[in-house]
C-alpha positions as protocol buffer text, in pm:
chain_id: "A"
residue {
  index: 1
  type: UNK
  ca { x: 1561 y: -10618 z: -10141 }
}
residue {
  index: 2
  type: UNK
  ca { x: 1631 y: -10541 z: -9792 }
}
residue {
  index: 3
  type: UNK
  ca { x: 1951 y: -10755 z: -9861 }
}
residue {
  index: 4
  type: UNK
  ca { x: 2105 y: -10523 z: -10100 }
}
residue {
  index: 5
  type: UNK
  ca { x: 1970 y: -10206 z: -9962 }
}
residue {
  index: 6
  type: UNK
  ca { x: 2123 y: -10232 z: -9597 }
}
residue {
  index: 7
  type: UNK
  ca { x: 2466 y: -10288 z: -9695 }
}
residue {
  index: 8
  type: UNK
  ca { x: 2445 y: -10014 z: -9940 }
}
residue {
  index: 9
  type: UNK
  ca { x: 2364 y: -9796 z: -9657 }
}
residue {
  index: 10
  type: UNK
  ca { x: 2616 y: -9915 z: -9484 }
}
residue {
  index: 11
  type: UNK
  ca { x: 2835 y: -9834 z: -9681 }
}
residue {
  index: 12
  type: UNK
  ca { x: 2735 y: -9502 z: -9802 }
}
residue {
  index: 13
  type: UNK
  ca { x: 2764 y: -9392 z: -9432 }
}
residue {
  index: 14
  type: UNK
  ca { x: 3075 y: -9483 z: -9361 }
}
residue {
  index: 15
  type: UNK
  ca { x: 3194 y: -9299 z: -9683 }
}
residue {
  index: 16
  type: UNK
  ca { x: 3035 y: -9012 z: -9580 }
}
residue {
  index: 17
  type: UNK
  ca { x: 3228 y: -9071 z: -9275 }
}
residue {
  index: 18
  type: UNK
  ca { x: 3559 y: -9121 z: -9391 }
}
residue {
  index: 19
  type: UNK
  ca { x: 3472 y: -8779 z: -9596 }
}
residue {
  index: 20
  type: UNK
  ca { x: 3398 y: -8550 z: -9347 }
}
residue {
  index: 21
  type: UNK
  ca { x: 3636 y: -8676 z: -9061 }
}
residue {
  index: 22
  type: UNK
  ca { x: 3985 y: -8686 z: -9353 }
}
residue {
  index: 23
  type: UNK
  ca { x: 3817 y: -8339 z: -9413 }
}
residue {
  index: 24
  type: UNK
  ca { x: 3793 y: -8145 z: -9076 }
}
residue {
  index: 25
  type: UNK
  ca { x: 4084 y: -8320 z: -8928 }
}
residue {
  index: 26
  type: UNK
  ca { x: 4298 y: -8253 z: -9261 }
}
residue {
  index: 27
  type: UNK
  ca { x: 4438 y: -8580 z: -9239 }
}
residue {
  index: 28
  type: UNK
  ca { x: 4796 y: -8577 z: -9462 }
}
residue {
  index: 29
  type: UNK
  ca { x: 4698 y: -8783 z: -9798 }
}
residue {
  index: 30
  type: UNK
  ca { x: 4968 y: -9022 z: -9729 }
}
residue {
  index: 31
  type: UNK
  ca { x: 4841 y: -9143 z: -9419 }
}
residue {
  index: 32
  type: UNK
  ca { x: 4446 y: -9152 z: -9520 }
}
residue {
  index: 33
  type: UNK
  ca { x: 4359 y: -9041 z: -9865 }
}
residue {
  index: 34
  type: UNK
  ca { x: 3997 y: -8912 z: -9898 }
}
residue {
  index: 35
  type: UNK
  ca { x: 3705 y: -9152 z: -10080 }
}
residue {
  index: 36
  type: UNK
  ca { x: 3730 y: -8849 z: -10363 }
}
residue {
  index: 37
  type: UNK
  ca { x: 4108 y: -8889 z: -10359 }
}
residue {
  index: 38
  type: UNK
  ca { x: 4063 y: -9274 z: -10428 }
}
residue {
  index: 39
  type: UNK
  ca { x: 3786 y: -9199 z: -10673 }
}
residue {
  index: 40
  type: UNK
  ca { x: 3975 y: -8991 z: -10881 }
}
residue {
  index: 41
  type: UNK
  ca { x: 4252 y: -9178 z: -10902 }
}
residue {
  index: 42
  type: UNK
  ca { x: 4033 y: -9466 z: -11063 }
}
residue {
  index: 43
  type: UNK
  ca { x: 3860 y: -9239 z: -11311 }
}
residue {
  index: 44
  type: UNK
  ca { x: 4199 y: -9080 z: -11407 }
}
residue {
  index: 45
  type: UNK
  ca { x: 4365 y: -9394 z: -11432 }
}
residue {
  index: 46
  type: UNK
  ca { x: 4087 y: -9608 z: -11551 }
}
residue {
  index: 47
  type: UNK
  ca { x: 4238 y: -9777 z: -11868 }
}
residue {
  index: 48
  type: UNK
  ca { x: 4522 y: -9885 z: -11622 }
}
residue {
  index: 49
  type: UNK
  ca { x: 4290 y: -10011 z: -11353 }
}
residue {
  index: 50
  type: UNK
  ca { x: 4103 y: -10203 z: -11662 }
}
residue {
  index: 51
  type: UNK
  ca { x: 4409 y: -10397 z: -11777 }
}
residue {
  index: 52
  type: UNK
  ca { x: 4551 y: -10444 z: -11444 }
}
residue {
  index: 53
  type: UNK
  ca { x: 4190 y: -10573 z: -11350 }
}
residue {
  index: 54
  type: UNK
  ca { x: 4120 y: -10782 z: -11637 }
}
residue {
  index: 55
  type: UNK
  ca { x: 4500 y: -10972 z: -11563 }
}
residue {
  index: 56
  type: UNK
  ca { x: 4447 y: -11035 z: -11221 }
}
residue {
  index: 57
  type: UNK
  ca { x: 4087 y: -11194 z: -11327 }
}
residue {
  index: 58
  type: UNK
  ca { x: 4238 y: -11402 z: -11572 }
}
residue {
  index: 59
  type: UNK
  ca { x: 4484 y: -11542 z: -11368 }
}
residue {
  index: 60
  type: UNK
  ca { x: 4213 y: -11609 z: -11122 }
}
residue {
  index: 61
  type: UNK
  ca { x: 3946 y: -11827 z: -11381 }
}
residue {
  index: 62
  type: UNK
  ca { x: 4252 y: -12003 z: -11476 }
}
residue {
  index: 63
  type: UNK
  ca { x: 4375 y: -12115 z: -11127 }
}
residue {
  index: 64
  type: UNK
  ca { x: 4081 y: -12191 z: -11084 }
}
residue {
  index: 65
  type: UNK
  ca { x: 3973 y: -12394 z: -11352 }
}
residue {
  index: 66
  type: UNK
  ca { x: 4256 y: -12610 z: -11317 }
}
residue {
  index: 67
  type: UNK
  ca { x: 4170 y: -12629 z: -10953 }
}
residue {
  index: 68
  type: UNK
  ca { x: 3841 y: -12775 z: -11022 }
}
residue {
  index: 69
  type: UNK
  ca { x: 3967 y: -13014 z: -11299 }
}
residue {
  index: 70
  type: UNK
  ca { x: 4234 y: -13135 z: -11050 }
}
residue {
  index: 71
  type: UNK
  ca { x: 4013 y: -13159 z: -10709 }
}
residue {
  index: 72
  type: UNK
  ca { x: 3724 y: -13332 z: -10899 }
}
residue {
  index: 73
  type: UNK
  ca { x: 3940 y: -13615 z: -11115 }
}
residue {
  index: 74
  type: UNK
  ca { x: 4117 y: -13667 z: -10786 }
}
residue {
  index: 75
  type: UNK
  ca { x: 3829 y: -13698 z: -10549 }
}
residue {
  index: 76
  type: UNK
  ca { x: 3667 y: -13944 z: -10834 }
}
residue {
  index: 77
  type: UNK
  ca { x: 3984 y: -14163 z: -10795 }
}
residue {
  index: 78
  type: UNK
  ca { x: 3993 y: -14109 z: -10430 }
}
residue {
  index: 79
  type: UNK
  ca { x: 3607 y: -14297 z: -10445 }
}
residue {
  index: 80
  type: UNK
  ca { x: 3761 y: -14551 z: -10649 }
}
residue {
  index: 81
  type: UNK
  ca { x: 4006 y: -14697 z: -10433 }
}
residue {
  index: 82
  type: UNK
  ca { x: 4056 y: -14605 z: -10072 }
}
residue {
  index: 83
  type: UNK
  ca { x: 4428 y: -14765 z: -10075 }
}
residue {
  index: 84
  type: UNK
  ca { x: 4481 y: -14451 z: -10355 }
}
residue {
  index: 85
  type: UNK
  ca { x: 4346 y: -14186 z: -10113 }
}
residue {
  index: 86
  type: UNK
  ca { x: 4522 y: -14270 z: -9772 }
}
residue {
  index: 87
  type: UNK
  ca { x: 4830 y: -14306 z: -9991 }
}
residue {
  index: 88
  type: UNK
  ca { x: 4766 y: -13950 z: -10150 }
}
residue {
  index: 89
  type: UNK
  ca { x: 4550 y: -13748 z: -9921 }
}
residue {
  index: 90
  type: UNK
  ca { x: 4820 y: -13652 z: -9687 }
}
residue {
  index: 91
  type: UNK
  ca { x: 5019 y: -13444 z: -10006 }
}
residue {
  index: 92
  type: UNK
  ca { x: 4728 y: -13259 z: -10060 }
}
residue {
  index: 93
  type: UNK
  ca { x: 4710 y: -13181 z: -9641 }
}
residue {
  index: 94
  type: UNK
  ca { x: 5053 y: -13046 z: -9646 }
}
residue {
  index: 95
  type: UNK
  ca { x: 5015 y: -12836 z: -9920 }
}
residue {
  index: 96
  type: UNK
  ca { x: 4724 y: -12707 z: -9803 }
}
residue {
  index: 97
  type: UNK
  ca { x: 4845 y: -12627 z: -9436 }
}
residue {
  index: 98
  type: UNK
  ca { x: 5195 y: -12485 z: -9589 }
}
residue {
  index: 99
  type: UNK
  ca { x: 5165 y: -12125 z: -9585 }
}
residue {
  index: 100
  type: UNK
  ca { x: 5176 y: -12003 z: -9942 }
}
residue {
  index: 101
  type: UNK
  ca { x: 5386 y: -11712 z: -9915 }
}
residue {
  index: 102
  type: UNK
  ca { x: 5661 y: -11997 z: -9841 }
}
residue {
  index: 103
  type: UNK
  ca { x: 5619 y: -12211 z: -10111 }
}
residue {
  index: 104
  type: UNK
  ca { x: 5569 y: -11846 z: -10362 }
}
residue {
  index: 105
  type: UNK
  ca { x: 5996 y: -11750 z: -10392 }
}
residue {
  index: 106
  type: UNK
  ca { x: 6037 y: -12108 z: -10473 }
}
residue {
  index: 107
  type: UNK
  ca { x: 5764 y: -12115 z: -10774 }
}
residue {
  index: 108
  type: UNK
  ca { x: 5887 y: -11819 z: -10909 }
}
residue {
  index: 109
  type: UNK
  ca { x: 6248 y: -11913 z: -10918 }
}
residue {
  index: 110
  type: UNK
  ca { x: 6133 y: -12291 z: -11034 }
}
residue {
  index: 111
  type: UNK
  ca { x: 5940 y: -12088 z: -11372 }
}
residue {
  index: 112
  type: UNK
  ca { x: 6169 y: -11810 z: -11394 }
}
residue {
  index: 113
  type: UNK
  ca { x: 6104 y: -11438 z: -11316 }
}
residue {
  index: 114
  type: UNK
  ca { x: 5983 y: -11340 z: -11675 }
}
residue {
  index: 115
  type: UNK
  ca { x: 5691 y: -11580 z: -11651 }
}
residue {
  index: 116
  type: UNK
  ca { x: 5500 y: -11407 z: -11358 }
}
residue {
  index: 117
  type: UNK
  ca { x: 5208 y: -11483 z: -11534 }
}
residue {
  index: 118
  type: UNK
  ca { x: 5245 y: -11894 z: -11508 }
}
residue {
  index: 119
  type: UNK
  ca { x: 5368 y: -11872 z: -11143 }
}
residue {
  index: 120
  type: UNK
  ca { x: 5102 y: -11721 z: -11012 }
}
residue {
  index: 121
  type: UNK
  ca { x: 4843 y: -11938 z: -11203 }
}
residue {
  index: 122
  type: UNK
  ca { x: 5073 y: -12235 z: -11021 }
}
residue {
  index: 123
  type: UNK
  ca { x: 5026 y: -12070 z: -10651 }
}
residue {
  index: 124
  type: UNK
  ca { x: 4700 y: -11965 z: -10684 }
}
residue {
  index: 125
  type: UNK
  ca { x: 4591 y: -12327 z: -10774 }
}
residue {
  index: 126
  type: UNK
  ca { x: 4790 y: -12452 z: -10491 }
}
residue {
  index: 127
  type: UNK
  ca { x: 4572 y: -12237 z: -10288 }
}
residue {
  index: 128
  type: UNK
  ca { x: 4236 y: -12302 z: -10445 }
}
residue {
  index: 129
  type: UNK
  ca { x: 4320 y: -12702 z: -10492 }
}
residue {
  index: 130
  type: UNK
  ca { x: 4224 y: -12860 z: -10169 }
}
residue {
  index: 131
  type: UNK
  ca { x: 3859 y: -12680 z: -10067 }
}
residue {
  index: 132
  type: UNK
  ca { x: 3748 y: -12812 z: -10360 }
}
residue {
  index: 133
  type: UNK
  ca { x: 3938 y: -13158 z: -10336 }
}
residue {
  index: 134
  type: UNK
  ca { x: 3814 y: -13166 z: -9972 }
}
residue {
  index: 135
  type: UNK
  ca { x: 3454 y: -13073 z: -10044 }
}
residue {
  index: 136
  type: UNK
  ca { x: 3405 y: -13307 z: -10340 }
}
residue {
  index: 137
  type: UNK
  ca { x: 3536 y: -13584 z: -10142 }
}
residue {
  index: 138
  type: UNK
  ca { x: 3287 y: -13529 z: -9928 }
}
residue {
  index: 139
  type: UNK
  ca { x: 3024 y: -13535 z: -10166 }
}
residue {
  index: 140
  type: UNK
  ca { x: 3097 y: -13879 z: -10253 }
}
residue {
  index: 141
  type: UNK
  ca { x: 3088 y: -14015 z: -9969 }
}
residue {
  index: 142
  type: UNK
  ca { x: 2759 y: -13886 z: -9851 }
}
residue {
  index: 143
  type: UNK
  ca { x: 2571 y: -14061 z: -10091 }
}
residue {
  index: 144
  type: UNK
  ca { x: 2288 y: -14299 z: -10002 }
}
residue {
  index: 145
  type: UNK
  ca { x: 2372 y: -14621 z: -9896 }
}
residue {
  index: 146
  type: UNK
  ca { x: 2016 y: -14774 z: -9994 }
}
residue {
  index: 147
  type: UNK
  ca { x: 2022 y: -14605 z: -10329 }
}
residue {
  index: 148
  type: UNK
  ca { x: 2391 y: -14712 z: -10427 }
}
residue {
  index: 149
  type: UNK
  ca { x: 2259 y: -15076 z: -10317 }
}
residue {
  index: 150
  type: UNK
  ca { x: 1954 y: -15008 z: -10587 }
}
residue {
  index: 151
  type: UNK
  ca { x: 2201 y: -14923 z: -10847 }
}
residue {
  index: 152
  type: UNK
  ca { x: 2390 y: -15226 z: -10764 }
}
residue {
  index: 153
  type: UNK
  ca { x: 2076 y: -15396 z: -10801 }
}
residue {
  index: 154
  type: UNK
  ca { x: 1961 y: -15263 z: -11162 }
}
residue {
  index: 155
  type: UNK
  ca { x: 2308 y: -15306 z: -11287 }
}
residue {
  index: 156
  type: UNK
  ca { x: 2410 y: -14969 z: -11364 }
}
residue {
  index: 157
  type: UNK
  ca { x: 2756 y: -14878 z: -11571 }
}
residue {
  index: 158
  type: UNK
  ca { x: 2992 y: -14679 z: -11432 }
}
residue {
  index: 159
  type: UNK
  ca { x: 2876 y: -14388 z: -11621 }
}
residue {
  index: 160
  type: UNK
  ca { x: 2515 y: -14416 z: -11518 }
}
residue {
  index: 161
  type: UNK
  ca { x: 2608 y: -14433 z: -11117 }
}
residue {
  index: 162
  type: UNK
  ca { x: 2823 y: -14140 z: -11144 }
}
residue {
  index: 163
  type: UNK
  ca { x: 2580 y: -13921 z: -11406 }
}
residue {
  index: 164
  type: UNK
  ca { x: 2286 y: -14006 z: -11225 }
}
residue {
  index: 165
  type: UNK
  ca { x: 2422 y: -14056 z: -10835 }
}
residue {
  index: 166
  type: UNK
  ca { x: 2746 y: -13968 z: -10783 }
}
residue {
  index: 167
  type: UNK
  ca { x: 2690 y: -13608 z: -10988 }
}
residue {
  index: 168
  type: UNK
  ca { x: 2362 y: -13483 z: -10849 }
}
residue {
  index: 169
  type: UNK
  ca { x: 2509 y: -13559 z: -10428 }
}
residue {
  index: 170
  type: UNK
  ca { x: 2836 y: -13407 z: -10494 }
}
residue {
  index: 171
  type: UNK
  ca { x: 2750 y: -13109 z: -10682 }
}
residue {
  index: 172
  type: UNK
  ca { x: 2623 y: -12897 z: -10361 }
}
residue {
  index: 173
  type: UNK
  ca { x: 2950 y: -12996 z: -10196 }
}
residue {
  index: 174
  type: UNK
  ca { x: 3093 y: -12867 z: -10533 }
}
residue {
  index: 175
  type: UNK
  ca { x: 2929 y: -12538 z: -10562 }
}
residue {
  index: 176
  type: UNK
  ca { x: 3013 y: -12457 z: -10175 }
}
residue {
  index: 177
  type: UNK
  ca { x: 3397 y: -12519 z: -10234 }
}
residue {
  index: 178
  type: UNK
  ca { x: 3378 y: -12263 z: -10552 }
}
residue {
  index: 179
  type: UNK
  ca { x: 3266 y: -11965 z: -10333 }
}
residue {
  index: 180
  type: UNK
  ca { x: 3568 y: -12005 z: -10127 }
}
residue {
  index: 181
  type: UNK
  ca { x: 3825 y: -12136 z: -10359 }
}
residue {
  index: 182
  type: UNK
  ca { x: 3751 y: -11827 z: -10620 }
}
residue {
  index: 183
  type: UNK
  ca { x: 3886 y: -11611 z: -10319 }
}
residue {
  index: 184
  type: UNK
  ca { x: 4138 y: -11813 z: -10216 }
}
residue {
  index: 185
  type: UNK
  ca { x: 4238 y: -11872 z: -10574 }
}
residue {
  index: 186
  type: UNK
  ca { x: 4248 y: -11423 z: -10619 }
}
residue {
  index: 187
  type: UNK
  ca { x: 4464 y: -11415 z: -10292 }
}
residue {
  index: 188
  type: UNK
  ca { x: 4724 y: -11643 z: -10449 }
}
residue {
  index: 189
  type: UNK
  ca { x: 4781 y: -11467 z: -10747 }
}
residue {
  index: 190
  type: UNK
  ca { x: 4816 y: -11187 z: -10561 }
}
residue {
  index: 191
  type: UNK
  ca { x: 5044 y: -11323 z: -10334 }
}
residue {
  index: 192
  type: UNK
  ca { x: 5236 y: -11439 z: -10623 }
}
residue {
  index: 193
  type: UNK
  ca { x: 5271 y: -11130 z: -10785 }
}
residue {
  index: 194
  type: UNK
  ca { x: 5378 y: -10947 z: -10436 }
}
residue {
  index: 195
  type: UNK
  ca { x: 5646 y: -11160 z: -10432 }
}
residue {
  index: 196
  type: UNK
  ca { x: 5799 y: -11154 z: -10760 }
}
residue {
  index: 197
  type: UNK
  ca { x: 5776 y: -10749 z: -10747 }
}
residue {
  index: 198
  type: UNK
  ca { x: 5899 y: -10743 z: -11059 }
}
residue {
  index: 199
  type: UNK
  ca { x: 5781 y: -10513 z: -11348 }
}
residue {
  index: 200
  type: UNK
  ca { x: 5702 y: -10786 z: -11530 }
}
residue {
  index: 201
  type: UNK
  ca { x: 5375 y: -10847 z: -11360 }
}
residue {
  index: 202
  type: UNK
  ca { x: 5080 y: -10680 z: -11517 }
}
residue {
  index: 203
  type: UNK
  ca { x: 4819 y: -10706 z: -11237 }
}
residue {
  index: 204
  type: UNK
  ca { x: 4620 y: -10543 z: -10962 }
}
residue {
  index: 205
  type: UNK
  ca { x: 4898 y: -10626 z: -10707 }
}
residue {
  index: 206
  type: UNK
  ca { x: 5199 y: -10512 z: -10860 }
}
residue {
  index: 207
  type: UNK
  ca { x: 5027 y: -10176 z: -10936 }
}
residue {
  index: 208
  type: UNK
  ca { x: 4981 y: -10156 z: -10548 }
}
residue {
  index: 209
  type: UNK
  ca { x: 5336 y: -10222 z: -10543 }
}
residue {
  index: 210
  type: UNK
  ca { x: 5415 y: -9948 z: -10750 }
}
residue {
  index: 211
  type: UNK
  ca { x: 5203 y: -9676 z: -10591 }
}
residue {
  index: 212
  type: UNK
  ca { x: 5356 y: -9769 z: -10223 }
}
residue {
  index: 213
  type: UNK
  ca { x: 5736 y: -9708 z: -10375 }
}
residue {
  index: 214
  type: UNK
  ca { x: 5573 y: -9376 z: -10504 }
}
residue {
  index: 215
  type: UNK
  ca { x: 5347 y: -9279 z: -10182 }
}
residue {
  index: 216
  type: UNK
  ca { x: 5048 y: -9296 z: -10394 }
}
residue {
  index: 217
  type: UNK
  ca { x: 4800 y: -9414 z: -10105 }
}
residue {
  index: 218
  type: UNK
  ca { x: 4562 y: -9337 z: -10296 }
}
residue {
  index: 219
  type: UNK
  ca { x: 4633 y: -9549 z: -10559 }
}
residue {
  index: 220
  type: UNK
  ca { x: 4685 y: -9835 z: -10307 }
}
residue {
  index: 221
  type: UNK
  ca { x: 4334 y: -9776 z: -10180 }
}
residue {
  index: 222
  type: UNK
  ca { x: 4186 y: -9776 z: -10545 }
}
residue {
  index: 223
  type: UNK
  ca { x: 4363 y: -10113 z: -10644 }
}
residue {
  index: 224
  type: UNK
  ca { x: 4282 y: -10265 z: -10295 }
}
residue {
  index: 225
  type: UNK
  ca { x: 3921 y: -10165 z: -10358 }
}
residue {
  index: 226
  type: UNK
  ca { x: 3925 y: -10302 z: -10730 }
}
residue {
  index: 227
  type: UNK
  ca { x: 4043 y: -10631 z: -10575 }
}
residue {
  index: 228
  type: UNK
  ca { x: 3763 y: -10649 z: -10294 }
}
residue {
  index: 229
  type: UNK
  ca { x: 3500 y: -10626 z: -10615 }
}
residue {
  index: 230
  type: UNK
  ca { x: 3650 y: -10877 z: -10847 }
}
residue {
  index: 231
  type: UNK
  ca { x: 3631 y: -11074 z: -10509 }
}
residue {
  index: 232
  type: UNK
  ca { x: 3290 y: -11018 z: -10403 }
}
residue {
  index: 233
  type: UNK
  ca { x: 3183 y: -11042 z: -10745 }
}
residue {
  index: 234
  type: UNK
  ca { x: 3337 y: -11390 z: -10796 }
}
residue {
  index: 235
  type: UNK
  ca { x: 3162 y: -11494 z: -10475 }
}
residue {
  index: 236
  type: UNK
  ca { x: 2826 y: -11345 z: -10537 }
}
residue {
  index: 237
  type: UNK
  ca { x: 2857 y: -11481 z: -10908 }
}
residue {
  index: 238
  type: UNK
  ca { x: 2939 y: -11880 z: -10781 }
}
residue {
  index: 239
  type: UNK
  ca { x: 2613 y: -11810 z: -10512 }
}
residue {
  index: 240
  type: UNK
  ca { x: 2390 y: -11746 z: -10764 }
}
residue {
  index: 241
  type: UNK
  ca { x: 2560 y: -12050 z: -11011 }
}
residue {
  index: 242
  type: UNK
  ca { x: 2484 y: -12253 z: -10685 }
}
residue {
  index: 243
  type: UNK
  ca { x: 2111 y: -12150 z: -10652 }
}
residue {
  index: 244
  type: UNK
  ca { x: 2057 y: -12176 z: -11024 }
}
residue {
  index: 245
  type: UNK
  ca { x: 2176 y: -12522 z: -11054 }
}
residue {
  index: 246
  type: UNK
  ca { x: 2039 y: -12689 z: -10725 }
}
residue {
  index: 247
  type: UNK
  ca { x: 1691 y: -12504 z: -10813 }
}
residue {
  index: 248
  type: UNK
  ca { x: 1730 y: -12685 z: -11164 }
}
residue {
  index: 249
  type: UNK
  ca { x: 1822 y: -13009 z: -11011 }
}
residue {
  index: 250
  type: UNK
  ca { x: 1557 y: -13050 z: -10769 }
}
């Protein structure tokens, strides 16, 4: 309980903060818009926040789904044959250490500008690939020497090591890399969508856009805000997905 309650508290002070001192110093709304400022303009707004919202998410799940599909089958193969990974592995290091606002103008120009939508699914699972990748790797390798011998021993298939070995050790690592890849994976698509800044886009981030060409701060604050939930929610969500499953497991 205590969890929940003291950064609630937290917060609601610094609100009431941020209130009172944009208040009695009558600070201009264009430099530091007013918690009630930002408020309204999400209740006003709030079938535009929705849609913009529920576009950013999707792009999201999708990077991110594809992330997982891709890190995991790649990882399995990396297990498989060690010749495979120190051929590959250093492809899925550069892309990771390549700053992704670099590789973003390219992607969009690759797609085309009317498909904002694909390109940011593309650079947000660029972003979100090689946590999980890295992680599951990991996960692989850590498992028991003596028990991998016992399998060895019993004659298990392929399908039985990995379903009832391989699986349960590498599914912590798993979990782990989805709390940070689901963030990673948002801040792509963003990124993405920042750079296209094209009207096309339908998301959180190009609504930002559009409220700093208009001096809506407000506005900025309210999407900026949206984006922090959908963020902490994703993270919060995958924590409890992780407790779930490795209560379920043991």
């Amino acid at each position: 309980m205590m969890r929940v309650l003291l950064p609630l508290l937290a917060l609601t002070s610094l609100l009431i903060f941020w209130q009172v001192y944009v208040t009695v110093n009558d600070v201009p709304k264009f430099i530091l818009p007013a918690p009630a400022a930002i408020w309204d303009s999400l209740v006003r707004d709030v079938s535009v926040w929705g849609a913009a919202s529920g576009s950013t998410l999707w792009v999201t799940l999708k990077a991110l789904l594809a992330a997982v599909a891709s890190g995991v089958l790649l990882a399995l193969a990396f297990s498989l044959s060690r010749t495979f990974e120190a051929t590959v592995y250093p492809f899925a290091v550069v892309l990771q250490v390549t700053p992704v606002v670099a590789i973003a103008p390219l992607v969009i120009i690759w797609v085309g500008i009317d498909n904002v939508e694909r390109a940011q699914v593309i650079i947000a699972w660029l972003v979100a690939f090689f946590p999980i990748l890295a992680n599951m790797s990991a996960g692989l390798k850590s498992v028991d020497s003596n028990l991998s011998e016992l399998f060895t021993l019993y004659k298990a298939s392929p399908l039985q090591r990995f379903r009832l070995l391989l699986w349960p050790t590498a599914l912590p690592y798993l979990l782990a890399s989805l709390k940070v890849s689901s963030g990673l994976a948002l801040i792509g698509g963003v990124v993405a969508e920042f750079v296209a800044g094209s009207g096309a886009a339908t998301g959180l981030a190009w609504r930002i856009i559009e409220a700093g060409n208009r001096l809506q701060i407000e506005k900025m604050f309210a999407g900026l805000l949206l984006l922090a939930a959908i963020g902490m929610a994703m993270f919060y969500g995958f924590s409890m997905l992780e407790r779930y499953l490795l209560r379920k497991t043991r």
